[in-house]
N, CA, C and O atoms as a Maestro MAE file, in Angstrom:
{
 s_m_m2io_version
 :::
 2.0.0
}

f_m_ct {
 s_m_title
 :::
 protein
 m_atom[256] {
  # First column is atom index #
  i_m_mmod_type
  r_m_x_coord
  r_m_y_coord
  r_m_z_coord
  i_m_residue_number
  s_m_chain_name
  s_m_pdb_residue_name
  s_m_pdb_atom_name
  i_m_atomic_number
  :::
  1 25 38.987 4.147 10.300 1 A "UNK " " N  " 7
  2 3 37.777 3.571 9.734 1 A "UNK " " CA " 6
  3 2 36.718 3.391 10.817 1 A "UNK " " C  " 6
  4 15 35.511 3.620 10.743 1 A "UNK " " O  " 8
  5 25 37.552 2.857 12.000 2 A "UNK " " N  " 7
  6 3 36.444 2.450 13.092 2 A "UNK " " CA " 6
  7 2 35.616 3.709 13.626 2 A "UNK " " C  " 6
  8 15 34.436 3.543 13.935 2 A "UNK " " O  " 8
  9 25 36.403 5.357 13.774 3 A "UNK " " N  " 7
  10 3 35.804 6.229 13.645 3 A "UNK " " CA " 6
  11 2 34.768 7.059 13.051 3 A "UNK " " C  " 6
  12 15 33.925 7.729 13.646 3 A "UNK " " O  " 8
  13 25 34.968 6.907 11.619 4 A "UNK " " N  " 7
  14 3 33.891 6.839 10.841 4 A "UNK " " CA " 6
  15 2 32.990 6.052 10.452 4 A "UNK " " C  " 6
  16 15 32.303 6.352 9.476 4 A "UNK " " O  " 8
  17 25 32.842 5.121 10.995 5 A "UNK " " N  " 7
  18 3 31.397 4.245 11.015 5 A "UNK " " CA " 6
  19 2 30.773 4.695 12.592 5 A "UNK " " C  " 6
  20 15 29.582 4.732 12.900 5 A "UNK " " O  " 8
  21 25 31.774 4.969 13.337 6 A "UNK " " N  " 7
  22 3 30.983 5.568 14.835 6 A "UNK " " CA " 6
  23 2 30.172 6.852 14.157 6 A "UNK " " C  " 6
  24 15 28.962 6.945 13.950 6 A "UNK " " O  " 8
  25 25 31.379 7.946 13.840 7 A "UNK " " N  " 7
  26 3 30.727 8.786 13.179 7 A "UNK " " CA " 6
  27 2 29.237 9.072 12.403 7 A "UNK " " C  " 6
  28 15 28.370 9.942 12.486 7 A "UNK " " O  " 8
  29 25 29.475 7.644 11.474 8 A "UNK " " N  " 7
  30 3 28.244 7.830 10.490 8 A "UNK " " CA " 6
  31 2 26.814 7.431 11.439 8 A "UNK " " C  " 6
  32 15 25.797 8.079 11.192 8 A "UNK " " O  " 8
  33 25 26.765 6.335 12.545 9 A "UNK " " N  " 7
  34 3 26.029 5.618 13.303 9 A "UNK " " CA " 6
  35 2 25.682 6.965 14.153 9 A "UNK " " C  " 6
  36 15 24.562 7.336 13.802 9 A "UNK " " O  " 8
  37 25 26.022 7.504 14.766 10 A "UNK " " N  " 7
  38 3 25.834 8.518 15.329 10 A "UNK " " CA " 6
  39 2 25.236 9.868 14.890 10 A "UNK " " C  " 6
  40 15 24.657 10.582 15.708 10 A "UNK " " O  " 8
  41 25 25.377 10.217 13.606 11 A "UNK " " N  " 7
  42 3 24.988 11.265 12.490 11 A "UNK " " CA " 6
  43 2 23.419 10.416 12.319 11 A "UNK " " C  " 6
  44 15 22.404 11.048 12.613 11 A "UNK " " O  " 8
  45 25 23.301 8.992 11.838 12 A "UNK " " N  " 7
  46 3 21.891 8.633 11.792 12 A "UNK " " CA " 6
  47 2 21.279 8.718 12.984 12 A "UNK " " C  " 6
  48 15 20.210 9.324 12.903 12 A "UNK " " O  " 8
  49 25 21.473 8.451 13.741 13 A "UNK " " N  " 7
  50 3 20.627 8.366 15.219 13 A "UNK " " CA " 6
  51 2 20.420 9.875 15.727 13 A "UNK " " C  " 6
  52 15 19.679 10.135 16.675 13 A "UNK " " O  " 8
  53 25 20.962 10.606 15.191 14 A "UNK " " N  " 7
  54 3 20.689 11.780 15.459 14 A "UNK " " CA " 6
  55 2 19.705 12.558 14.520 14 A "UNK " " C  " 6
  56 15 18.804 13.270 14.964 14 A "UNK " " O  " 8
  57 25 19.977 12.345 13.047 15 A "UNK " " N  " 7
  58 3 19.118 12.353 12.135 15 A "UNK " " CA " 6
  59 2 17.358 12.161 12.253 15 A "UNK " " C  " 6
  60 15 16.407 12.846 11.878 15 A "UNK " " O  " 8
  61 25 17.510 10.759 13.032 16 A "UNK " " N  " 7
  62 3 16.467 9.786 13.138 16 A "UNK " " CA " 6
  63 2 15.734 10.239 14.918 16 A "UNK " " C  " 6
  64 15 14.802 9.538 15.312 16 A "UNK " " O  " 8
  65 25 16.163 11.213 15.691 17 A "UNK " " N  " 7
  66 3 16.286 10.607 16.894 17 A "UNK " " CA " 6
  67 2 14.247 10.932 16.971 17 A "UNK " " C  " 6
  68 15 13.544 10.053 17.468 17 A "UNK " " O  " 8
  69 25 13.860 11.720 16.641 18 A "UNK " " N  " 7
  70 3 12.464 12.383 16.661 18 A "UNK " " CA " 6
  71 2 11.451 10.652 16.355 18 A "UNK " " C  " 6
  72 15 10.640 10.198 17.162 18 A "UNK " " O  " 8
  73 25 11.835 9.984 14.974 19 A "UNK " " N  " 7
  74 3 11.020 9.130 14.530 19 A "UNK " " CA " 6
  75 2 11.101 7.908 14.715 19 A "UNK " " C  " 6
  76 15 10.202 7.068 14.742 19 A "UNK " " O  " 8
  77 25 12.730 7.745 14.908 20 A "UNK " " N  " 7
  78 3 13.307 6.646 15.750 20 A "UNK " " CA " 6
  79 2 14.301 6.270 17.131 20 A "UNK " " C  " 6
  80 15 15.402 5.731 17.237 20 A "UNK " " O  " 8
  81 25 13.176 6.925 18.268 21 A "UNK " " N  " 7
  82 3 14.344 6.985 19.173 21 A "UNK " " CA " 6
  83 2 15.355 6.263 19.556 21 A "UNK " " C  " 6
  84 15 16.491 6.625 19.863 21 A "UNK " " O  " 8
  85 25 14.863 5.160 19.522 22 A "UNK " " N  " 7
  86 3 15.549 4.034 19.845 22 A "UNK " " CA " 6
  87 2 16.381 2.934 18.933 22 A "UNK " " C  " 6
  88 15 16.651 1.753 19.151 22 A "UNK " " O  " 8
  89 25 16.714 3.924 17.677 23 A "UNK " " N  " 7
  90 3 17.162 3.495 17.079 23 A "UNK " " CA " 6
  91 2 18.438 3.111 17.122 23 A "UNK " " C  " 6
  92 15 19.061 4.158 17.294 23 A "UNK " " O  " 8
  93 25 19.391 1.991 17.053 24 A "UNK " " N  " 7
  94 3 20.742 1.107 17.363 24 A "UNK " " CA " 6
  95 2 21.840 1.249 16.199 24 A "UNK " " C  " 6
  96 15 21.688 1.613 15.033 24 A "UNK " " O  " 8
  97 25 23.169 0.785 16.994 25 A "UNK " " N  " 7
  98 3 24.124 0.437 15.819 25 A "UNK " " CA " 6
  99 2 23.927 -0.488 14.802 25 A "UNK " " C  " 6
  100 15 24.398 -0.412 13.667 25 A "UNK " " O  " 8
  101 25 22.692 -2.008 15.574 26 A "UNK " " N  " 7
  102 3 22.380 -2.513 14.695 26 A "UNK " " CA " 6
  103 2 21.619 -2.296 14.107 26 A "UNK " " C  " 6
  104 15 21.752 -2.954 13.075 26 A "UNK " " O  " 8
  105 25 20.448 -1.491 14.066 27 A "UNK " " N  " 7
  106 3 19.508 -1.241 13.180 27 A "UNK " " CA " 6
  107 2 20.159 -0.509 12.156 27 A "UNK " " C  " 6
  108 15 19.650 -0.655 11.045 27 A "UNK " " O  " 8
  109 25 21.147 0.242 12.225 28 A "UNK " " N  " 7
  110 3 21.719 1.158 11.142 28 A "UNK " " CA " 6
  111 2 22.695 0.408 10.075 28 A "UNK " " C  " 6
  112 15 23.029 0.783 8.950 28 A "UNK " " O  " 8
  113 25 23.105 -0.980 10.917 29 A "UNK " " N  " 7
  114 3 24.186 -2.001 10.330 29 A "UNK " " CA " 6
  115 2 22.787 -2.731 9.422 29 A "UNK " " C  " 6
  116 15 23.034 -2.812 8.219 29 A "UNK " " O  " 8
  117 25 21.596 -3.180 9.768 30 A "UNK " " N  " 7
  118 3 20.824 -4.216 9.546 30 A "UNK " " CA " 6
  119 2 19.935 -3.056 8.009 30 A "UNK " " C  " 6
  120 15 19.535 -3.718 7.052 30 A "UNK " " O  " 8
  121 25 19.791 -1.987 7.960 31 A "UNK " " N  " 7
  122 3 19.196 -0.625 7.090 31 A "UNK " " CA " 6
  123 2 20.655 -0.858 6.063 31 A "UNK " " C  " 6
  124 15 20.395 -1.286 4.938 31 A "UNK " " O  " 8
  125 25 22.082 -0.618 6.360 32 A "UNK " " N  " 7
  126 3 22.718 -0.974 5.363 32 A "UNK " " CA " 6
  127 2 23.260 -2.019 5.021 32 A "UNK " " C  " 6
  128 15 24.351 -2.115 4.458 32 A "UNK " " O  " 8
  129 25 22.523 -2.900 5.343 33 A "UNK " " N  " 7
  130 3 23.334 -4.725 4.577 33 A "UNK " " CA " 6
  131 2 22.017 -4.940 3.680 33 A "UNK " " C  " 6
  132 15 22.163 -5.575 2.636 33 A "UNK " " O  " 8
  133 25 20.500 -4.364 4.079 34 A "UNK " " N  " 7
  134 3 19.440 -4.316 3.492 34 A "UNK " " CA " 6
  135 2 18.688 -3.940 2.444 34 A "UNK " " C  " 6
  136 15 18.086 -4.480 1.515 34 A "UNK " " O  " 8
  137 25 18.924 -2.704 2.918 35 A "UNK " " N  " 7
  138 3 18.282 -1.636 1.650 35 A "UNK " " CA " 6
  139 2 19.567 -0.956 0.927 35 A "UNK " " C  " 6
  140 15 19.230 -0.435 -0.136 35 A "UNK " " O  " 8
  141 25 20.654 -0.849 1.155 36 A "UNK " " N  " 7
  142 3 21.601 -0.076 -0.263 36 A "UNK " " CA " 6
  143 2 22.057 -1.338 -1.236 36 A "UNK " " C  " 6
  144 15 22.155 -1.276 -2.461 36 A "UNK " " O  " 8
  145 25 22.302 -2.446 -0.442 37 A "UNK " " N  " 7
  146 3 22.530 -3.405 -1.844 37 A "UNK " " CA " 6
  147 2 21.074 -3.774 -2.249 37 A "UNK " " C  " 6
  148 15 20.784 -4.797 -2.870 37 A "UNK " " O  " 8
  149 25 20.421 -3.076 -1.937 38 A "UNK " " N  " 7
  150 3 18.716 -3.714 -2.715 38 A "UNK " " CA " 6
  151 2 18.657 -5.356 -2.921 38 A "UNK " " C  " 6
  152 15 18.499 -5.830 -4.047 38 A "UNK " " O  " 8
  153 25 18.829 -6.372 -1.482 39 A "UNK " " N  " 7
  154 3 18.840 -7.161 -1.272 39 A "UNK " " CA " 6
  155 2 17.903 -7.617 -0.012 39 A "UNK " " C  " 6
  156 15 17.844 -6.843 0.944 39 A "UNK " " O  " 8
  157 25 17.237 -8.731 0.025 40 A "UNK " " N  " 7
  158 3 16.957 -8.544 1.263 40 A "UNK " " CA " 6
  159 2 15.306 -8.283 1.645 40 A "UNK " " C  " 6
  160 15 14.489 -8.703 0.825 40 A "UNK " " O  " 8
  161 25 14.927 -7.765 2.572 41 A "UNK " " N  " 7
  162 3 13.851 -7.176 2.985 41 A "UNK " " CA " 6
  163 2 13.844 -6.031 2.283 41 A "UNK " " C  " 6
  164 15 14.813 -5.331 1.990 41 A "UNK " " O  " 8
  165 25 12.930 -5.901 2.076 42 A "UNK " " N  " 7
  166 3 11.748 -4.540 1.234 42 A "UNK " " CA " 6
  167 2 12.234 -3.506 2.611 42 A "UNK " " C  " 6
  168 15 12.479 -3.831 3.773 42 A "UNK " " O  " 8
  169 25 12.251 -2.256 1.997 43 A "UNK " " N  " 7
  170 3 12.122 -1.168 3.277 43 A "UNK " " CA " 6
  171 2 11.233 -1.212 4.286 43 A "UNK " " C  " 6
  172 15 11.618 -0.825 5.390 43 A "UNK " " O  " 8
  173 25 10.089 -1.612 4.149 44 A "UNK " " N  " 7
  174 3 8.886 -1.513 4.708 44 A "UNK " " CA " 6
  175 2 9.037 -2.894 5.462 44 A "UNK " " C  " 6
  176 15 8.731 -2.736 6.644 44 A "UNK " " O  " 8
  177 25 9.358 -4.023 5.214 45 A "UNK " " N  " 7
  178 3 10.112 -5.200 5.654 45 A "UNK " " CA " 6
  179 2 10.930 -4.604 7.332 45 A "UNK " " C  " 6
  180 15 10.696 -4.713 8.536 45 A "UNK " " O  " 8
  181 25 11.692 -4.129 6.675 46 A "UNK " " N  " 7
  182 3 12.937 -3.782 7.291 46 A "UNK " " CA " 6
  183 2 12.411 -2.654 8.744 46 A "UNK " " C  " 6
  184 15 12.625 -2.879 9.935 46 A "UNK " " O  " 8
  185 25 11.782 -1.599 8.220 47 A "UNK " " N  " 7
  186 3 11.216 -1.053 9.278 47 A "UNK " " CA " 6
  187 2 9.970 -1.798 10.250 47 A "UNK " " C  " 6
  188 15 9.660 -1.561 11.417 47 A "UNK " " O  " 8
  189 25 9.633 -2.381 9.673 48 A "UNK " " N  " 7
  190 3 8.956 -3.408 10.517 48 A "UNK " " CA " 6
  191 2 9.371 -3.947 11.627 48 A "UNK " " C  " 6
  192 15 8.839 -3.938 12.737 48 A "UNK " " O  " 8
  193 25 10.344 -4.417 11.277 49 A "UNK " " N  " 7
  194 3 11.722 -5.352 11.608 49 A "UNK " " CA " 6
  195 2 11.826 -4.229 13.395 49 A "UNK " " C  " 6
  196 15 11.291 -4.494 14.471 49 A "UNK " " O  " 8
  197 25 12.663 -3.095 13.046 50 A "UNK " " N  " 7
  198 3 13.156 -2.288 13.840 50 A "UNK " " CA " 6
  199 2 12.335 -1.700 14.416 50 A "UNK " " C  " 6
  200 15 12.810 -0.988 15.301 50 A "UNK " " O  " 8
  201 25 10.474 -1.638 14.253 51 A "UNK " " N  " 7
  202 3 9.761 -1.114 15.140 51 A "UNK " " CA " 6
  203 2 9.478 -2.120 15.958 51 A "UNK " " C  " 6
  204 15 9.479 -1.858 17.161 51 A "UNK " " O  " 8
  205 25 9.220 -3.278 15.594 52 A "UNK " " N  " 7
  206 3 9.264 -4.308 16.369 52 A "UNK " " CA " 6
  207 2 10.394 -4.249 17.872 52 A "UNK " " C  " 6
  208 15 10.168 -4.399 19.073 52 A "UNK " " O  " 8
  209 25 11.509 -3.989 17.170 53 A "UNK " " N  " 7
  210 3 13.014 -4.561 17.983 53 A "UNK " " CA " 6
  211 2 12.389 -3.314 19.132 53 A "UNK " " C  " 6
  212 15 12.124 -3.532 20.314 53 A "UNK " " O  " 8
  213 25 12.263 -2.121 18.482 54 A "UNK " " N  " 7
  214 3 11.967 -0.896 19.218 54 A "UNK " " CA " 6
  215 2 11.230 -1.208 20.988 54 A "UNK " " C  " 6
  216 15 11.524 -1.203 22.183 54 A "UNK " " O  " 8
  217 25 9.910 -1.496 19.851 55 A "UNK " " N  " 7
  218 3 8.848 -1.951 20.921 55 A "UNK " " CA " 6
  219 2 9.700 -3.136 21.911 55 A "UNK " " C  " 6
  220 15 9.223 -2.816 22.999 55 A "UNK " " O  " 8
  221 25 10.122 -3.648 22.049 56 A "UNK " " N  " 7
  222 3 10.594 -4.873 22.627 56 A "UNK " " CA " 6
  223 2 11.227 -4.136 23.433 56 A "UNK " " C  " 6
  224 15 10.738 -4.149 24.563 56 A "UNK " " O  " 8
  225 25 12.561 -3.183 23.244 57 A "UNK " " N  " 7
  226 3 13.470 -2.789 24.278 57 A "UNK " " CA " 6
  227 2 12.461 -2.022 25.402 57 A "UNK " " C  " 6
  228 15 12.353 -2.210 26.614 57 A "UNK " " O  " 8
  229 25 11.800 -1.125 24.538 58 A "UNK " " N  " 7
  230 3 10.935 -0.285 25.594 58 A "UNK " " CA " 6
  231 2 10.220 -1.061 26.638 58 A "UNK " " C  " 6
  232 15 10.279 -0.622 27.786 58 A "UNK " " O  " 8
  233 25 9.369 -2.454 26.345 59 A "UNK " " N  " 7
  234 3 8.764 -3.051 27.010 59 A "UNK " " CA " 6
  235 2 9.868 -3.819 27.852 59 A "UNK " " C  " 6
  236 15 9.189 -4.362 28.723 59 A "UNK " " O  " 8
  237 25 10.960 -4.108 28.040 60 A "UNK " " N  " 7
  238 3 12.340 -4.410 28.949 60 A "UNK " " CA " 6
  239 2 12.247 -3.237 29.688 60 A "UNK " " C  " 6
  240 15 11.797 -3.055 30.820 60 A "UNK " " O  " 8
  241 25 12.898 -2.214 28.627 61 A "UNK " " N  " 7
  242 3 13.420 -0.602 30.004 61 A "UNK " " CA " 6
  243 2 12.180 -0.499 30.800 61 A "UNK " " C  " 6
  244 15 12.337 -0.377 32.014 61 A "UNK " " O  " 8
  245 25 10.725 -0.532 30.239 62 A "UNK " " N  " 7
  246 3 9.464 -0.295 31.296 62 A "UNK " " CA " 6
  247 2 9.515 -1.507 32.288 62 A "UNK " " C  " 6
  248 15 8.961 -1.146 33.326 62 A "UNK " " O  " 8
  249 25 9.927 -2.715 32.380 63 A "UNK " " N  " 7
  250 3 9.691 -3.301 33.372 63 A "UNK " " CA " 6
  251 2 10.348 -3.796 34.255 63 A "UNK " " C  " 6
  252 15 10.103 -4.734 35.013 63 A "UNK " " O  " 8
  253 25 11.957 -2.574 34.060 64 A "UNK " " N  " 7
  254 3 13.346 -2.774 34.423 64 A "UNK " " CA " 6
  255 2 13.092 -1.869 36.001 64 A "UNK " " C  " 6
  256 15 14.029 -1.720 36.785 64 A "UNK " " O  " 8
  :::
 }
 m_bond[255] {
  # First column is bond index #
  i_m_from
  i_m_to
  i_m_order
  :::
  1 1 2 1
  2 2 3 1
  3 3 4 2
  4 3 5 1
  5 5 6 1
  6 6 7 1
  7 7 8 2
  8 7 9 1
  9 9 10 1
  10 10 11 1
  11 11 12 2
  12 11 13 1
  13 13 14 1
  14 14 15 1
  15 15 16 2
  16 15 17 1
  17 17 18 1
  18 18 19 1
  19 19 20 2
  20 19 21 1
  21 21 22 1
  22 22 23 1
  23 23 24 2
  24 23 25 1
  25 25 26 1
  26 26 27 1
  27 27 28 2
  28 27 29 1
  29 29 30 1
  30 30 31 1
  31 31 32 2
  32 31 33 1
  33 33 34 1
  34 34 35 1
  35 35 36 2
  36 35 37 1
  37 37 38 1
  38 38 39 1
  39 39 40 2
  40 39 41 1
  41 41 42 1
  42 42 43 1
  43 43 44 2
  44 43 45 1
  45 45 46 1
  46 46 47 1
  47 47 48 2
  48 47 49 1
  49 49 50 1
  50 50 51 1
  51 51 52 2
  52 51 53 1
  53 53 54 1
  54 54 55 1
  55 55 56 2
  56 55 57 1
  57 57 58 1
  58 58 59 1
  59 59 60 2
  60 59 61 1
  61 61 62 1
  62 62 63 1
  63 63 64 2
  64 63 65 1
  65 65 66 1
  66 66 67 1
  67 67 68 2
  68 67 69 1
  69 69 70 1
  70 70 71 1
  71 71 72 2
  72 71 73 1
  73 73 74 1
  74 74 75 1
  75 75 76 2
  76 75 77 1
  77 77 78 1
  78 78 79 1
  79 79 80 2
  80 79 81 1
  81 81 82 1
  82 82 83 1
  83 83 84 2
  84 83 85 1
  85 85 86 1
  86 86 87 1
  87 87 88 2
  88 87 89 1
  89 89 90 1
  90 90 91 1
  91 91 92 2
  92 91 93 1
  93 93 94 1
  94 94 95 1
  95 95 96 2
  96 95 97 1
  97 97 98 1
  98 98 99 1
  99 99 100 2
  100 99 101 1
  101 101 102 1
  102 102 103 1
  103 103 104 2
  104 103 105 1
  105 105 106 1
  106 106 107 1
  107 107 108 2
  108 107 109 1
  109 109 110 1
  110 110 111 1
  111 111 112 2
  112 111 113 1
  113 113 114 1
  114 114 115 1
  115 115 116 2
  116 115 117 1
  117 117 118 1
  118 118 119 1
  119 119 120 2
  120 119 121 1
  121 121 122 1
  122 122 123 1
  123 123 124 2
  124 123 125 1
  125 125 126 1
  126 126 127 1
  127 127 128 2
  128 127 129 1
  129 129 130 1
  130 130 131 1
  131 131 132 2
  132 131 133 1
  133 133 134 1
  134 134 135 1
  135 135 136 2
  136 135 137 1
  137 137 138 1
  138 138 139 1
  139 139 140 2
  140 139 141 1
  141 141 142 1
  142 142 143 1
  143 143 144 2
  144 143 145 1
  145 145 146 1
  146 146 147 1
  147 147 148 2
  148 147 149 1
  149 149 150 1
  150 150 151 1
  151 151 152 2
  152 151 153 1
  153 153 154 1
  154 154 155 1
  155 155 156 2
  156 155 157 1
  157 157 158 1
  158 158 159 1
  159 159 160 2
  160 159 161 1
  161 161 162 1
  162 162 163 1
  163 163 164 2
  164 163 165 1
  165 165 166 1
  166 166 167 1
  167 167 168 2
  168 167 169 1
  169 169 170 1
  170 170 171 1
  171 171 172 2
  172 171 173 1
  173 173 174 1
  174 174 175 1
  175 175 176 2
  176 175 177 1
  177 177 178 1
  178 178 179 1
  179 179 180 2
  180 179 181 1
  181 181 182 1
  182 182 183 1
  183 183 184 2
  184 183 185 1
  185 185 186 1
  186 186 187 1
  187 187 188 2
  188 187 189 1
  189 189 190 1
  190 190 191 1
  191 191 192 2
  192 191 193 1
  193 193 194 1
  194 194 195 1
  195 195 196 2
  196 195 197 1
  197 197 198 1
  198 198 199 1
  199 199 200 2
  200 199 201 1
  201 201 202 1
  202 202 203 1
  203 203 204 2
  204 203 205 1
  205 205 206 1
  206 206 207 1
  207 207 208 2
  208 207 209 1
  209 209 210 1
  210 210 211 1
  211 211 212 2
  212 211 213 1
  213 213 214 1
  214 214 215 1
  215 215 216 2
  216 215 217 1
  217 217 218 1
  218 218 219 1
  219 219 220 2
  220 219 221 1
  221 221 222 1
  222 222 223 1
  223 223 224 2
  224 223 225 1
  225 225 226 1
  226 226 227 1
  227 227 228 2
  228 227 229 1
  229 229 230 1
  230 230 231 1
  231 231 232 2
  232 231 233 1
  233 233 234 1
  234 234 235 1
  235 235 236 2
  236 235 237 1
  237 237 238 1
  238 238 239 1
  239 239 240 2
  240 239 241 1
  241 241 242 1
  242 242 243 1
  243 243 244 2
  244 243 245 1
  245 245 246 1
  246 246 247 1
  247 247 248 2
  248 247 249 1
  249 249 250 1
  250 250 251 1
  251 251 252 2
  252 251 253 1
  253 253 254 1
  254 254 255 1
  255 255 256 2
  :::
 }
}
């Protein structure tokens, strides 16, 4: 099981890597507790959410 959630996490980030580089295990955990039970933050919510987180790491790695 633990393989195939690496699996699937890895298949998105690769999917995604062009629009979301920096996209995480948690952002992919936080996209499905969110948007498939249609609970939660709105998509647009949610990507918010993770461009935010985005911007944040980058502004760390740039001043690392």
């Amino acid at each position: 099981m633990v393989m195939m959630a690496m699996h699937f996490i890895l298949s998105e980030k690769m999917l995604f890597k062009d629009k979301l580089p920096l996209l995480s295990a948690y952002d992919v955990r936080e996209i499905m507790l969110n948007i498939y039970p249609k609970k939660g933050a709105t998509k647009q919510e949610l990507m918010e959410q993770i461009q935010k987180r985005h911007e944040q790491r980058k502004i760390k790695k740039d001043s690392s």
